[in-house]
N, C-alpha and C positions, 0 to 999 in steps of 0.2 A: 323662188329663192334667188336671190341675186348674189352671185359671187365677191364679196367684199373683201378688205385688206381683215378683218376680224375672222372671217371664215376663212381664208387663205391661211392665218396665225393660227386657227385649232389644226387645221387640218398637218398641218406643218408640227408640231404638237402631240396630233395623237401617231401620225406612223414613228415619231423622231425618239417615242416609248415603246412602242409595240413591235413585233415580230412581223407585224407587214412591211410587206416589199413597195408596194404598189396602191395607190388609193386615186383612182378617178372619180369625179364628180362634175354631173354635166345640170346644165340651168337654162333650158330655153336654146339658145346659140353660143352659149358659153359652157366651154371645159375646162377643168380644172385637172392633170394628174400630177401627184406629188409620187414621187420613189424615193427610195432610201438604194443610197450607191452602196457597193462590199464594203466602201472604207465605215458607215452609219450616217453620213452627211446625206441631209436631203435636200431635195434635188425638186423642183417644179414646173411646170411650164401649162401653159393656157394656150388655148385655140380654138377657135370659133367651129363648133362640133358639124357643123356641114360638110366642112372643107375638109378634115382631117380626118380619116378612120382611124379608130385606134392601133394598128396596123403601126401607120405613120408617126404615131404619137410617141409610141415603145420605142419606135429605132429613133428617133429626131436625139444627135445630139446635145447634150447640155453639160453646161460645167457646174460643179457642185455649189450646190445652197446659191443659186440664182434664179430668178423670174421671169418670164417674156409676156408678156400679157398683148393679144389682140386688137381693134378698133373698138368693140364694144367695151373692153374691158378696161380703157383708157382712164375713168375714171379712178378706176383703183389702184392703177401706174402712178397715178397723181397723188392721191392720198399718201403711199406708200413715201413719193418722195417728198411729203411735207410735214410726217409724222415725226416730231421730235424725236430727238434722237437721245438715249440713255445717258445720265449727266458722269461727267468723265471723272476720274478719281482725282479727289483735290492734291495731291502729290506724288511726282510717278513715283513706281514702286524702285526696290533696290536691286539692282543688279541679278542677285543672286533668288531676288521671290518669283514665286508661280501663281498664275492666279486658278482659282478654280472657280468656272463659270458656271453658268446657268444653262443647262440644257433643252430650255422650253421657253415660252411666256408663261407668265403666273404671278403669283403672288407669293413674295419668301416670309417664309416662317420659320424663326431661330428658335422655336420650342415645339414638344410637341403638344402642348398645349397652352391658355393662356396664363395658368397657374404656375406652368413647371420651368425647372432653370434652362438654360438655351443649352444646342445640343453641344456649343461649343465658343468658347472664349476666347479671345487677344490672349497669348501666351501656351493657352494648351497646345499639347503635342498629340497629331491625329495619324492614325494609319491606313493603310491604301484600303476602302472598303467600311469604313465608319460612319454612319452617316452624320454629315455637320447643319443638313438645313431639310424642312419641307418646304416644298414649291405644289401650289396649288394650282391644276390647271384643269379648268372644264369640271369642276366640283370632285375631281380626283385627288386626293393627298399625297404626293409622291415622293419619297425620303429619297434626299439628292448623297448619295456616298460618295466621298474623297476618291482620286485616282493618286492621289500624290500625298506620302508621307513627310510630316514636320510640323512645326510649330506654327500656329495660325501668331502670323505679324497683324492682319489688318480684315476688319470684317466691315467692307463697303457700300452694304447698302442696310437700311434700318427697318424692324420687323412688320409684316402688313402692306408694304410697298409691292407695289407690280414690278418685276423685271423682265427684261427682253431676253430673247435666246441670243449667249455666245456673253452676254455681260458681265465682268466679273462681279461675284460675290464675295469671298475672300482674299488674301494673299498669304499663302506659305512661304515658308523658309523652308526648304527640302534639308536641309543642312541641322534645323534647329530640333 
């Protein structure tokens, strides 16, 4: 198994939902640990599994939601930096909106199914803990809940699409 930027993106994924703290994954001379820091941001780093006992790997510090990748693992330093990047919203938002993002990769889904009406509209008003989207990750269906009350101004990206983690999906009005 070769450590790739698509294995790096579940693995990042699955602790960034789950109750684990900690997920190593070694491949040959490649390691992979991902942490989730107290604040929920994760956290990763690589190193070539000879050189490092996990020992060193635990205390090495790192700054949240970054990467260091090895000699071998240079290949997927590179991909990472040529992997297009999330297309940016066609008008900045206003002053006073919030966006709510995307806490994973996946695939968003504004119903919860393909029959049914979305979980949420341009103009409805939602509360802290509603859910407004599924995001499908690793054949998981994950109802994404609001953290922020108000009226959905603007829903950014269109149903069936992959998004990135941290990309906004909608914009609130807290106000509205």
């Amino acid at each position: 198994m070769d450590i790739d930027l698509k294995t790096i993106r579940e693995l990042l994924a699955v602790v960034g939902n789950t109750d684990i703290t900690e997920l190593t994954i070694e491949s040959g001379d490649q390691r992979i640990t991902v942490k989730k820091s107290p604040a929920g941001s994760v956290i990763s780093q690589s190193m070539p599994a000879e050189i490092a006992p996990p020992a060193v790997a635990a205390t090495k510090p790192a700054q949240p939601s970054t990467m260091s990748f090895e000699p071998k693992a240079a290949a997927v330093a590179t991909a990472a930096k040529e992997a297009p990047m999330p297309p940016a919203p066609e008008s900045a938002p206003a002053a006073n909106h919030v966006p709510i993002t995307s806490p994973m990769v996946g695939t968003f889904y504004s119903s919860p199914s393909p029959t049914a009406p979305p979980f949420v509209n341009v103009g409805d008003h939602v509360n802290v803990g509603q859910t407004v989207c599924i995001i499908e990750a690793m054949k998981l269906m994950n109802d994404m809940p609001t953290e922020v009350a108000g009226k959905i101004m603007k829903v950014l990206v269109e149903n069936g699409t992959t998004v990135e983690y941290g990309q906004p999906l909608f914009m609130v009005d807290p106000k509205g």
